[in-house]
N, CA, C and O of each residue as an XYZ file, in Angstrom:
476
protein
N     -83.959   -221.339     58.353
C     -82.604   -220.812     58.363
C     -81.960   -221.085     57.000
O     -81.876   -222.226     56.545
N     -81.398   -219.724     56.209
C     -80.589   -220.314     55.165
C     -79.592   -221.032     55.231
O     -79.308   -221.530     56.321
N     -78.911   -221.244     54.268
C     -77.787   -222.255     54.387
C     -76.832   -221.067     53.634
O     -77.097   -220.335     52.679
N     -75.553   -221.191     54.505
C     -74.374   -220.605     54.143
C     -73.723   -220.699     52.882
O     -73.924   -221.763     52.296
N     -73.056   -219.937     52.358
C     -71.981   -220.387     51.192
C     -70.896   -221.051     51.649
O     -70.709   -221.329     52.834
N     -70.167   -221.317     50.744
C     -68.457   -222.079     51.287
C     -67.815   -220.774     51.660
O     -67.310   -220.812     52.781
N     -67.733   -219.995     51.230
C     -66.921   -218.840     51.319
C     -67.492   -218.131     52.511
O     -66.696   -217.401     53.101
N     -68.633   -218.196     52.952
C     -69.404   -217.376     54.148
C     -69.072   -218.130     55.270
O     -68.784   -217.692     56.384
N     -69.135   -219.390     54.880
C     -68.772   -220.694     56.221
C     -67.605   -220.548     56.709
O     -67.356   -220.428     57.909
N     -66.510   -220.547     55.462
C     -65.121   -220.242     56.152
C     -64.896   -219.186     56.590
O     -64.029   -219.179     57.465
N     -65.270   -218.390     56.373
C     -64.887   -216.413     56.756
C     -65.748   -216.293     58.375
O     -65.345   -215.525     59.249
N     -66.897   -217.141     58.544
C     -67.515   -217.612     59.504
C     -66.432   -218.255     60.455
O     -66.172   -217.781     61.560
N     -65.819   -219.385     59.926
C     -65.293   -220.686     60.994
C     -63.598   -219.771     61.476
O     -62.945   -220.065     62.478
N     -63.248   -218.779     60.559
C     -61.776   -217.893     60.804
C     -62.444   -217.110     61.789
O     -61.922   -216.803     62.860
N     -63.571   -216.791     61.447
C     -63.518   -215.534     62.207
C     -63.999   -216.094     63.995
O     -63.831   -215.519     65.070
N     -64.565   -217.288     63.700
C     -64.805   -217.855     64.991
C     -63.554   -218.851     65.467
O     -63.825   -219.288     66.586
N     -62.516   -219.258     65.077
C     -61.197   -219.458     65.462
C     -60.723   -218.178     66.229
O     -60.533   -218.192     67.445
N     -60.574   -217.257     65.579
C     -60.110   -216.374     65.970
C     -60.529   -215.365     67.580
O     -59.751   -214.985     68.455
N     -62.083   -215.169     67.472
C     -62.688   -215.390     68.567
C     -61.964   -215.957     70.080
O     -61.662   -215.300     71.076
N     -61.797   -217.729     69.757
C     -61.901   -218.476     70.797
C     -59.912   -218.496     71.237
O     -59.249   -218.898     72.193
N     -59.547   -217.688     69.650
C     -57.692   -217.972     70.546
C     -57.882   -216.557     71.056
O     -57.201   -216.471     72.078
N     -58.732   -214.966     70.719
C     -58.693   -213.917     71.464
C     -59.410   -214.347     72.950
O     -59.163   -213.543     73.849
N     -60.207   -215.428     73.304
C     -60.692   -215.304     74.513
C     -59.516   -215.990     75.550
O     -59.183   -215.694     76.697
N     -59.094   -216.941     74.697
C     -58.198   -217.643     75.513
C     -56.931   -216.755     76.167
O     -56.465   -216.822     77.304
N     -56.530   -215.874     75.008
C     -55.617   -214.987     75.008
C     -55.868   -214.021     76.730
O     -55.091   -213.940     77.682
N     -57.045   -213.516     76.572
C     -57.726   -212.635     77.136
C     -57.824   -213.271     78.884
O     -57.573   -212.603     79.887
N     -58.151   -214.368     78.858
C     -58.669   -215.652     79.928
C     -57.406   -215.692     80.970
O     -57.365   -215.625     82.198
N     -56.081   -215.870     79.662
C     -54.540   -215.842     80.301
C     -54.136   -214.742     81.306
O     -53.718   -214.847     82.459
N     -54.421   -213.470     80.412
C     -54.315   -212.117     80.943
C     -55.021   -212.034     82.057
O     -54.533   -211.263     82.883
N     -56.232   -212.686     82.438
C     -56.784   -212.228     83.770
C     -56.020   -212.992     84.723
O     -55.450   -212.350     85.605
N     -55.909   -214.200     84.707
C     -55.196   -215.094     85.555
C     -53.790   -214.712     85.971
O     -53.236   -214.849     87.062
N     -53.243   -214.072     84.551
C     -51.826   -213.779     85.116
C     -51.723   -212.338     85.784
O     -50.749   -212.008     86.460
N     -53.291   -211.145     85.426
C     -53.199   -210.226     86.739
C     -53.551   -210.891     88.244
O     -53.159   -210.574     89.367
N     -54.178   -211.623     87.924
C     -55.078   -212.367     89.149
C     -53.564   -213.064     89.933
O     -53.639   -213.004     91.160
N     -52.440   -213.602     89.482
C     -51.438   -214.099     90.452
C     -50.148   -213.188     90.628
O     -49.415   -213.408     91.592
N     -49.803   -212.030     89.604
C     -49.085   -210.872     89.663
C     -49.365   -209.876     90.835
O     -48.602   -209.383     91.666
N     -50.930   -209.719     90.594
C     -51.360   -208.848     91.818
C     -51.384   -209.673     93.812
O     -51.040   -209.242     94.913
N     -51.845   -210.666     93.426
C     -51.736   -211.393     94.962
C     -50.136   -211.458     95.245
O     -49.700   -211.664     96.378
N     -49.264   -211.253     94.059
C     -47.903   -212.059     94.640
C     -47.501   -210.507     94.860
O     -46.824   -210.421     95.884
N     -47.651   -209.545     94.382
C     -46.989   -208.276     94.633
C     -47.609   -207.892     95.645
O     -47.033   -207.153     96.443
N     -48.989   -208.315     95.870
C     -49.779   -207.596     97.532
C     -48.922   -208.056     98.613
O     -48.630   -207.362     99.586
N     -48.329   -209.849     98.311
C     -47.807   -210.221     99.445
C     -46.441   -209.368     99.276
O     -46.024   -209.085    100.400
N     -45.621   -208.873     98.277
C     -43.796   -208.596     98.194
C     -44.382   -206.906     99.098
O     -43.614   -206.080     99.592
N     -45.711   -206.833     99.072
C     -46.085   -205.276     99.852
C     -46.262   -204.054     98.639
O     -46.277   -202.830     98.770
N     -46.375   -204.826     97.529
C     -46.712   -203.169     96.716
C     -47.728   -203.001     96.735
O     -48.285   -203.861     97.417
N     -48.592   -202.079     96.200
C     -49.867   -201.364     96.083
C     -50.234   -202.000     94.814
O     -49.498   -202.419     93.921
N     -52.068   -201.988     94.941
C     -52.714   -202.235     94.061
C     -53.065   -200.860     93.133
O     -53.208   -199.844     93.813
N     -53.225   -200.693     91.641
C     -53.190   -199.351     91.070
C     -54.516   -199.217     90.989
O     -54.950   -198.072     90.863
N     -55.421   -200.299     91.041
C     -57.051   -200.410     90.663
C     -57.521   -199.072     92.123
O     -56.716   -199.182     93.047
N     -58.221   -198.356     92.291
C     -58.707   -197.957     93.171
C     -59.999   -198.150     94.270
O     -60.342   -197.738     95.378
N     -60.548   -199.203     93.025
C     -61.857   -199.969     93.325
C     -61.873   -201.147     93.911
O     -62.654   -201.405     94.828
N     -60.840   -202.150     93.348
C     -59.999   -203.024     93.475
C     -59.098   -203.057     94.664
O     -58.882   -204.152     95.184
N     -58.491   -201.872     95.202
C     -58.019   -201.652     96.754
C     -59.024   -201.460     97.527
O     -58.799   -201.462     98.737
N     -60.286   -201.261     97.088
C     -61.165   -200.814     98.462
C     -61.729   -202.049     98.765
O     -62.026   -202.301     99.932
N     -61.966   -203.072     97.632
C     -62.443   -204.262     98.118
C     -61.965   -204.916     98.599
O     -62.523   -205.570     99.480
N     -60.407   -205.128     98.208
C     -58.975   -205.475     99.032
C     -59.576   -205.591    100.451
O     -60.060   -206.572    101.016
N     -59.393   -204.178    100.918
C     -59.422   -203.354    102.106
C     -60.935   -204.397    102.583
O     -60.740   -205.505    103.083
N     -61.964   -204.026    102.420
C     -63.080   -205.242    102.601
C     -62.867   -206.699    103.103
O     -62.920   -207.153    104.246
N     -62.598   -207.326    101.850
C     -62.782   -208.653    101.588
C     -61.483   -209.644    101.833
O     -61.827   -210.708    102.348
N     -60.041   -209.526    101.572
C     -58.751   -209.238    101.749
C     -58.191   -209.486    100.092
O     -58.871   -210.126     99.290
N     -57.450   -209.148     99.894
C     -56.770   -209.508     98.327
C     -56.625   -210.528     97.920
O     -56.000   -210.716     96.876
N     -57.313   -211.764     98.826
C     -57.592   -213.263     98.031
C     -58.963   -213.372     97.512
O     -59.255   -213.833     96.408
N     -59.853   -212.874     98.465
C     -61.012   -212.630     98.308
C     -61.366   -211.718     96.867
O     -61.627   -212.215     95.771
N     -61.320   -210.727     97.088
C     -61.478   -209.742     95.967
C     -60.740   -209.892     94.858
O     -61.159   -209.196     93.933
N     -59.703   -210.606     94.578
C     -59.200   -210.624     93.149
C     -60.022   -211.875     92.809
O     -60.660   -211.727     91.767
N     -60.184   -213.090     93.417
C     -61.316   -214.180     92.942
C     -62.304   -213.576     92.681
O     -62.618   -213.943     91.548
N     -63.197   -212.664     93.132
C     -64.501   -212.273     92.817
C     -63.890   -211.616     91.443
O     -64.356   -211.997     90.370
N     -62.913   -210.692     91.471
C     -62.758   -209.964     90.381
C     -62.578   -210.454     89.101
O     -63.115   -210.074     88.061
N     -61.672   -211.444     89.300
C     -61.204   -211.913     88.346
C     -62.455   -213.017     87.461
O     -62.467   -213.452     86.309
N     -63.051   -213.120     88.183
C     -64.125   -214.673     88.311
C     -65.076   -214.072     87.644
O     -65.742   -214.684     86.809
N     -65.260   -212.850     87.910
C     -66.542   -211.787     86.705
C     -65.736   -211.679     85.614
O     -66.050   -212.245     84.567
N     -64.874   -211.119     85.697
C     -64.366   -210.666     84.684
C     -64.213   -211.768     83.137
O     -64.431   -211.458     81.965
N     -63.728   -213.202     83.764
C     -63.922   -214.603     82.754
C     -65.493   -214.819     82.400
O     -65.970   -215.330     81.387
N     -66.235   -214.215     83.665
C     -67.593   -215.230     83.135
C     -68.080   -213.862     81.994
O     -68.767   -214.143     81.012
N     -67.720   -212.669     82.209
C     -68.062   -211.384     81.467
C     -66.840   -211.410     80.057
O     -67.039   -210.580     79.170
N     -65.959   -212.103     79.951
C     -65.096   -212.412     78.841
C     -66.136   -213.401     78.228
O     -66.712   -212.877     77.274
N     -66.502   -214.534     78.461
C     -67.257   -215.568     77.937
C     -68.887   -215.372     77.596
O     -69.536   -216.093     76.839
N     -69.296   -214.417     78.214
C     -70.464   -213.870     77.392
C     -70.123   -213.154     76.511
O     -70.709   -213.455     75.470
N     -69.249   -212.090     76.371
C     -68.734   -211.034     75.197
C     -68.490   -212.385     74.150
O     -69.519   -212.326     73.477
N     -67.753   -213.503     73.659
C     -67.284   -214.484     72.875
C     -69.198   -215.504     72.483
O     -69.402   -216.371     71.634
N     -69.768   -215.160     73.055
C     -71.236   -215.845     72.608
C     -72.043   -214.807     71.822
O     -73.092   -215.217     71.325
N     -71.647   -213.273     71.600
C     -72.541   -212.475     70.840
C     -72.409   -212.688     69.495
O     -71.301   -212.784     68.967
N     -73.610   -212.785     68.793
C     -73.578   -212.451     67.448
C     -72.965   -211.738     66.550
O     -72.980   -211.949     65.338
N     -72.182   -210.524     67.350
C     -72.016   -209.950     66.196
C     -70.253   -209.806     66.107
O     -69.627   -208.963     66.749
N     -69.708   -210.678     65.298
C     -68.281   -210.631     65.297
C     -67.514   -209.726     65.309
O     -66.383   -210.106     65.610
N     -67.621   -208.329     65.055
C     -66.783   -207.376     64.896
C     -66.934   -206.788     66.075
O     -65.939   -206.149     66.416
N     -67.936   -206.774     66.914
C     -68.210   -205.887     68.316
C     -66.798   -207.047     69.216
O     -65.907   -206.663     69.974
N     -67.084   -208.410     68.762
C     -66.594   -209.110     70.114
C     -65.148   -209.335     69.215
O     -64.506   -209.707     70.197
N     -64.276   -209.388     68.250
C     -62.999   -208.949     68.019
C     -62.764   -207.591     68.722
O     -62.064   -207.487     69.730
N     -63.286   -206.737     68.227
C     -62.774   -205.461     68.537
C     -62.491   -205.472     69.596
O     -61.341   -205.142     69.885
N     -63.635   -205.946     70.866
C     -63.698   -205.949     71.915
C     -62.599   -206.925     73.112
O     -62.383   -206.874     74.323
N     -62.249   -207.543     72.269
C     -61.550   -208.442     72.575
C     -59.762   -208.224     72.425
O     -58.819   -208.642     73.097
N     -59.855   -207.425     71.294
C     -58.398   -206.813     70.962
C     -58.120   -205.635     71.739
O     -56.997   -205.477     72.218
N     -59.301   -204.553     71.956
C     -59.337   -203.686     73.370
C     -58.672   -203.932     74.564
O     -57.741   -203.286     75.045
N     -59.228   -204.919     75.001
C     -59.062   -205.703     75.782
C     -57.689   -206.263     76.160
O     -57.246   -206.332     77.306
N     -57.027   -206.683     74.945
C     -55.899   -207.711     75.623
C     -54.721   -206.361     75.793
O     -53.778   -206.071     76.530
N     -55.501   -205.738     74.528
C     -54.462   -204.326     74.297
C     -54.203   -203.558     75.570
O     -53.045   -203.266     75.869
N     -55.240   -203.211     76.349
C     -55.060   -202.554     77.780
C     -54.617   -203.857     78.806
O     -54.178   -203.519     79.905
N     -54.670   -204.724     78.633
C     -54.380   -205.747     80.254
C     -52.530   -205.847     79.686
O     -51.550   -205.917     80.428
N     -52.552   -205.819     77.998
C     -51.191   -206.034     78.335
C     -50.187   -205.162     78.687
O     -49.223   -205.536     79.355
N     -50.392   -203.484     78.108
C     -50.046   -202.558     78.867
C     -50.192   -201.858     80.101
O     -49.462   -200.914     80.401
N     -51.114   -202.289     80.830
C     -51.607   -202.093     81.756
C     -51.004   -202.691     83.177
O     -50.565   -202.245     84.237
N     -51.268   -204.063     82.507
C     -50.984   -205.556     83.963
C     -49.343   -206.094     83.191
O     -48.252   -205.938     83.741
N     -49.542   -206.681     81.940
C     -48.653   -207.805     82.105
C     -47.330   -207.072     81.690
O     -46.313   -207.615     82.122
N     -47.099   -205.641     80.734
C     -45.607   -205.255     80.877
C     -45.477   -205.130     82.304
O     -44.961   -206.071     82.907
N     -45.984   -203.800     83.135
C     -45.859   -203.273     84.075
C     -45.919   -204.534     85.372
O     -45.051   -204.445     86.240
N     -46.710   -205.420     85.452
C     -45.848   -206.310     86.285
C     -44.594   -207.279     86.244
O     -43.690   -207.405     87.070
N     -44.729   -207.690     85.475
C     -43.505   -208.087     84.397
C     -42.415   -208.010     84.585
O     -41.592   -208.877     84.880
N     -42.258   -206.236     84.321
C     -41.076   -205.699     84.515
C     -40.681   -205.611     85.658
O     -39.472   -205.752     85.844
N     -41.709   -205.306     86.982
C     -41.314   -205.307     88.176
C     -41.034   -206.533     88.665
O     -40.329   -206.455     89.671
N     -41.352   -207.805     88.300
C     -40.870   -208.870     88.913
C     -39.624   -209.706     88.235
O     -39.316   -210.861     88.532
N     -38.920   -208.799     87.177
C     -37.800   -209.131     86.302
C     -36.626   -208.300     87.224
O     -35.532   -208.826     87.430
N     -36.983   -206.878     87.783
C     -36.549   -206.455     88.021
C     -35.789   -206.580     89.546
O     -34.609   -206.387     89.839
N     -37.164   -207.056     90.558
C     -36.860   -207.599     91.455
C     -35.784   -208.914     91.272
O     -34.635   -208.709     91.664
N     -36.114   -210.310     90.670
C     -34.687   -210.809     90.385
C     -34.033   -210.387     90.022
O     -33.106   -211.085     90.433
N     -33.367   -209.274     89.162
C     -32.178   -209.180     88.919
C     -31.438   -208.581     90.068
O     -30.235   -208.824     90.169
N     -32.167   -207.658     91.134
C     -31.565   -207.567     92.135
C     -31.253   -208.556     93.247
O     -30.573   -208.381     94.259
N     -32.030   -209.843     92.748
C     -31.444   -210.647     93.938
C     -29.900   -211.219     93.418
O     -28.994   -211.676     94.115
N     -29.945   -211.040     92.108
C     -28.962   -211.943     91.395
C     -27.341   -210.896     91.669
O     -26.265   -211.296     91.225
């Protein structure tokens, strides 16, 4: 194995910082669909996943968001072990980019919204 430069090491050790705050980032986002969605199943709204309601429907919405969510981290944490840094940034910025428009405005807003009507 060669040995790195200083300049390859650090552009290496940023780019693998960076990595481990996008997984963490990413890790957050599932957890916080994973308790947005159980708490809105219980307030009675609908799930938007369609795949995700049928397993609902199956398994019950404690069940199936653990399985879901539980792949989804162990499938975040293999994407963060590949070699090739630009597949797993990209992939990773994809990523937070759709859960945050996706899950965390759009629930967000509905559970901001709900308090302000209690208030």
């Amino acid at each position: 194995m060669r040995k790195m430069s200083g300049k390859l090491r650090e552009r290496f050790r940023a780019s693998s910082d960076t990595v481990n705050k996008l997984l963490l980032l990413n890790l957050s986002l599932q957890l916080f669909d994973g308790v947005a969605t159980y708490q809105g199943i219980a307030l009675g709204w609908k799930e938007g996943n369609p795949l995700l309601r049928l397993m609902m429907a199956h398994w019950g919405a404690g069940w199936a968001l653990v399985v879901c969510k539980g792949w989804a981290c162990v499938m975040l944490h293999l994407l963060s072990r590949m070699r090739n840094l630009f597949v797993v940034l990209t992939a990773f910025w994809v990523a937070a980019l759709c859960y945050l428009a996706l899950s965390f405005i759009p629930w967000f807003t509905r559970f901001v919204l709900l308090l302000l009507a209690w208030l």
